[in-house]
N, C-alpha and C positions, 0 to 999 in steps of 0.2 A: 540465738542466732549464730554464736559461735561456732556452736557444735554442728549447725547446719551449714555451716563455711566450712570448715575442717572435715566434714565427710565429702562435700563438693569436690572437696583438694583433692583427697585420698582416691575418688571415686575417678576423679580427670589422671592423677597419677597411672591408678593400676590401668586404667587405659592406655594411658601413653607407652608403659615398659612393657605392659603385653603385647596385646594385638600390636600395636601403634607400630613400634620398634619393628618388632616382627615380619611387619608386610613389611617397613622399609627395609629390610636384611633379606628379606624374602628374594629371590629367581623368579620371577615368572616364566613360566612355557607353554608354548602351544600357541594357534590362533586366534585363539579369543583370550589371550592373557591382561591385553591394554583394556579389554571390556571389564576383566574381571579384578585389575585393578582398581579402574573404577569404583565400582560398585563397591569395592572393600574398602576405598578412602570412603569414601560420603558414607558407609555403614557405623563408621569409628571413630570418622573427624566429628559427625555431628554432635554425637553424646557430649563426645570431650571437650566439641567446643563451649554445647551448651551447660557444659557442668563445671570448666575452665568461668563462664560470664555470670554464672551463682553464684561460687567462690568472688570474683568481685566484687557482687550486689553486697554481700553480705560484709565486704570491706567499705563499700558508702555506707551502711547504714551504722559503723562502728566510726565512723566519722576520718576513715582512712584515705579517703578524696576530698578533702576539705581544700586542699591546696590547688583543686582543679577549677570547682565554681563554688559559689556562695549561697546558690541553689542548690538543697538536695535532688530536686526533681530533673535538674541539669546536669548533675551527674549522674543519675540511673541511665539517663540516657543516651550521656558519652559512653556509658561502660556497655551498654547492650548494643550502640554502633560497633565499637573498638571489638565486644565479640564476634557481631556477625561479618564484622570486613576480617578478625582473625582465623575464621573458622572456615572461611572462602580460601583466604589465600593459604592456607594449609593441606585444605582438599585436595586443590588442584595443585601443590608441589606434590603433592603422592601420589595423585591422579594420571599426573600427566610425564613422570620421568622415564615413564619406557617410549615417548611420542621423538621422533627428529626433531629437531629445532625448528623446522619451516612450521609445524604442526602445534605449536607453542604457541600463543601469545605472547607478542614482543614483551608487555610489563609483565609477563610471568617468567621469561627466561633468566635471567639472573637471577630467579628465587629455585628454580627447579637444580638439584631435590632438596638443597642445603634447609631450607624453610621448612621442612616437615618435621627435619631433626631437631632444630635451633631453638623455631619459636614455641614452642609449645613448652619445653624445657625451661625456657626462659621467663616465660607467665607465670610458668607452677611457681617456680622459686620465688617471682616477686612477691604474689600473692601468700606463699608462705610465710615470707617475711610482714608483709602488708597484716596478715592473721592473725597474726603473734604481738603487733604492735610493739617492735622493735623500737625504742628512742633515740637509739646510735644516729648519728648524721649520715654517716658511711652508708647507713642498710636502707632509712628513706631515701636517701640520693638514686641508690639503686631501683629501689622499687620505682620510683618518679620515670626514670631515663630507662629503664627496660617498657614500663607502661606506654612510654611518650613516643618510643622506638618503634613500636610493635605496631602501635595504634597509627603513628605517620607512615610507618612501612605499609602498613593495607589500605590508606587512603590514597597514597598514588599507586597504590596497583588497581584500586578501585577505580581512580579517574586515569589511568593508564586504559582497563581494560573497556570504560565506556567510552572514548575516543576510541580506542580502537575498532569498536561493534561503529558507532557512526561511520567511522572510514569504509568501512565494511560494508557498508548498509550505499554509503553514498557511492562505492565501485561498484555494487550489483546492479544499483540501480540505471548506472554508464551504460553495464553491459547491457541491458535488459532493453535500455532506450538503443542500443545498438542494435540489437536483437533485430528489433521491432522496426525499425531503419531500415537493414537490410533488408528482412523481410517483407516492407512495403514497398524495397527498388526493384525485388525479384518478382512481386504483381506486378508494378507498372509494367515492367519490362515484357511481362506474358502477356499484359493487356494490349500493350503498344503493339507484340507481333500478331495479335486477335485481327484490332484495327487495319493495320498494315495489308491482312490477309480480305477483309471486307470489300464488297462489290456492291455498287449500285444497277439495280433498285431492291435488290435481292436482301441487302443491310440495312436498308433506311432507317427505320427503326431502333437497331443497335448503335447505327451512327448518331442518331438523334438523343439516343441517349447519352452515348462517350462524347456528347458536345457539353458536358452538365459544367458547371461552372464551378461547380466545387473536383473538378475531375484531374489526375494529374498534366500540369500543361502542357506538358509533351505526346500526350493522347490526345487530348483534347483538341490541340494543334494541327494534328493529324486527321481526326473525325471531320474537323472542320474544312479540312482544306479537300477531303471528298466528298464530304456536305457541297462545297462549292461547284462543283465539277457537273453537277445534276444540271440538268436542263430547263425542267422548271420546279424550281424549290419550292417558292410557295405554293402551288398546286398541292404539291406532294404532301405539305407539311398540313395543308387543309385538309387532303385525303386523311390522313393520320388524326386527326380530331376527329372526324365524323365519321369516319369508318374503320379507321385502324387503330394505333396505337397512341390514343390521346393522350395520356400523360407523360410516355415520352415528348411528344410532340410540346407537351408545356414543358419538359424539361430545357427541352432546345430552345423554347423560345423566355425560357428565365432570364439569359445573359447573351441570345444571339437575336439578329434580324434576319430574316429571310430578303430575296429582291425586292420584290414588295406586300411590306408588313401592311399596310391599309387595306390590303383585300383579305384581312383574316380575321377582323371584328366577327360577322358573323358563325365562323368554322370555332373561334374560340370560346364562344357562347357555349356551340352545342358539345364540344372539347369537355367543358366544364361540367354538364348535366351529365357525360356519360362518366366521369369520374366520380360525379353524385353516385350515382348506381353503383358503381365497383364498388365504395367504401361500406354503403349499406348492406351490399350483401356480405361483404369482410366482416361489417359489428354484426351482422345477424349469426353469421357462421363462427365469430369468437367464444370461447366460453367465458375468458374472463376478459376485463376491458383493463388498460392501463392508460395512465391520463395523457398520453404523449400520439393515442393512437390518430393518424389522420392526422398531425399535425404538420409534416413534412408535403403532404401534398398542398395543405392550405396554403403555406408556407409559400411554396412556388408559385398557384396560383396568386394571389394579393401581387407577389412580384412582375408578375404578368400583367395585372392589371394596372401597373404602377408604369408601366412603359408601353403602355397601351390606352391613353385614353385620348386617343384622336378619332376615333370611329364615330358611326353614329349609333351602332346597337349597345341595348341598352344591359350589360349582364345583372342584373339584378333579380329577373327572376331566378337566372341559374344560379348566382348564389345561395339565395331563398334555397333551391332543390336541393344544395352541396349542404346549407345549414339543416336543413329536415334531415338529409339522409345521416347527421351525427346523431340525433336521436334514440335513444337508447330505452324501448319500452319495461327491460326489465328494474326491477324494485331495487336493488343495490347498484343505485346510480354512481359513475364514476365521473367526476369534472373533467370533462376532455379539456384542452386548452383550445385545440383548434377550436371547440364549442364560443369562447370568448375574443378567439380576434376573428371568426365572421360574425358575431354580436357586434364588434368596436364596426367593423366595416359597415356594414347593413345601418349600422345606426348614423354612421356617416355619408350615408348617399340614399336619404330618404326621400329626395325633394327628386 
């Protein structure tokens, strides 16, 4: 094992004073020079790191970390952390010294370039001495406090540089929720002037829809207050179930009332059967089905029905037609949801 420590050494060595040295004395030129330093750290660091954390191994199993844990298995694997956080932070001081400081990682700039020259230099020797099994006080002190040094040096740049990525991670994310903000004030805003531009009877419909109660409420506000303006609403809104556009018409009547809502049991009946229809021919013309589909129409409906049970008509069979038409004749059945809350309803209003 010696001998396979000692060519470790030699091997991390002729690394380091060749290539190693060399790129860092090196000029780079041109505009791909920061690429191609790159690429020429990580082609050089890795070897050396990984033949720098062999030469270790081969100092635990000579019993030359004994002073670390009382576990060997605990020190193999202090020693192959300690390589791979030294083998990082070496990379990127070679990596990254042609970059301006803004383009640095705050826990890397104090190391950029000094750390490409230092530490590696510093390993070799301890380990050399660690190999040889020096007894001097002086030369274990050394090896102890360049290992202890090295190994602490790359764990705060290691928890330097993962707080940093969070920081990172949690400013994208601002902007992104910013993004997305604006973005949704720049719809309303195109919707709001949509609205604004609407006429009745000519809108009804559109209006009936930007009455939706999930809808920004300053459209909404708006829809509603030229919804008001019609002469006779509920006419209108019973036209729109039975001849027009029924499920707008359920949209508006989710979270609003018309003048008078008691003359619309029967228009919401037939409301309900002609959106059976639509959805049937939607799953028929689907290729593939997903379990949420029809769910949002149900959804409104039942809400409808929840602020509607003063009438005397009975919607049950149209429910029955809206639960048929989720039906799904082919063989790779999908569980709709909507399929289970007109189950829970229908089973609730049997009598």
């Amino acid at each position: 094992m010696s001998i396979l420590g000692h060519l470790c050494l030699l091997l991390a060595a002729l690394v380091y004073l060749i290539p190693w040295l060399g790129l860092q004395l090196g000029q780079a030129r041109g505009n791909d020079a920061g690429a191609g330093l790159l690429w020429a750290s990580v082609w050089f660091g890795l070897p050396m790191g990984a033949l720098l954390t062999g030469a270790w191994m081969v100092v635990v199993t000579r019993g030359g970390m004994d002073w670390l844990a009382h576990e060997r298995g605990l020190q193999y694997l202090a020693i192959l952390l300690a390589g791979l956080g030294f083998t990082v932070v070496v990379t990127m001081a070679s990596a990254l010294r042609l970059e301006p400081s803004s383009q640095i990682p705050w826990a890397m700039r104090p190391l950029v370039p000094w750390a490409a020259w230092v530490l590696p230099a510093a390993l070799i020797l301890a380990a050399a001495l660690a190999l040889n099994g020096l007894s001097h006080a002086a030369a274990q002190a050394s090896v102890r406090g360049i290992w202890l040094t090295t190994t602490a040096l790359s764990a705060l740049v290691a928890l330097g540089l993962v707080m940093e990525m969070a920081q990172s991670q949690q400013v994208q994310r601002q902007q992104q929720l910013q993004r997305q903000s604006a973005e949704q004030d720049r719809r309303d805003r195109q919707t709001h002037d949509e609205v604004a531009r609407m006429r009745l009877p000519d809108h009804l419909s559109q209006l009936l829809n930007h009455s939706n109660v999930y809808e920004n409420p300053a459209v909404r506000a708006l829809a509603l207050q030229k919804l008001a303006e019609h002469p006779d609403l509920t006419a209108a809104v019973a036209r729109e179930l039975t001849r027009g556009r029924a499920y707008e018409a359920i949209i508006y009547l989710q979270g609003n009332d018309p003048p008078h809502p008691e003359q619309l049991d029967p228009a919401i009946a037939i409301g309900i059967e002609r959106i059976a229809a639509e959805l049937a021919l939607d799953i028929e013309r689907t290729h593939t089905l997903y379990a949420e589909q029809g769910e949002t129409e149900v959804l409104r409906i039942l809400d409808v029905l929840k602020r509607y049970p003063r009438g005397h008509s009975d919607y049950r069979p149209a429910m029955r037609r809206l639960r048929a038409a989720l039906d799904d004749p082919r063989q790779n059945q999908v569980p709709l949801k909507a399929r289970a809350l007109l189950d829970r309803w229908l089973a609730a209003h049997r009598g």
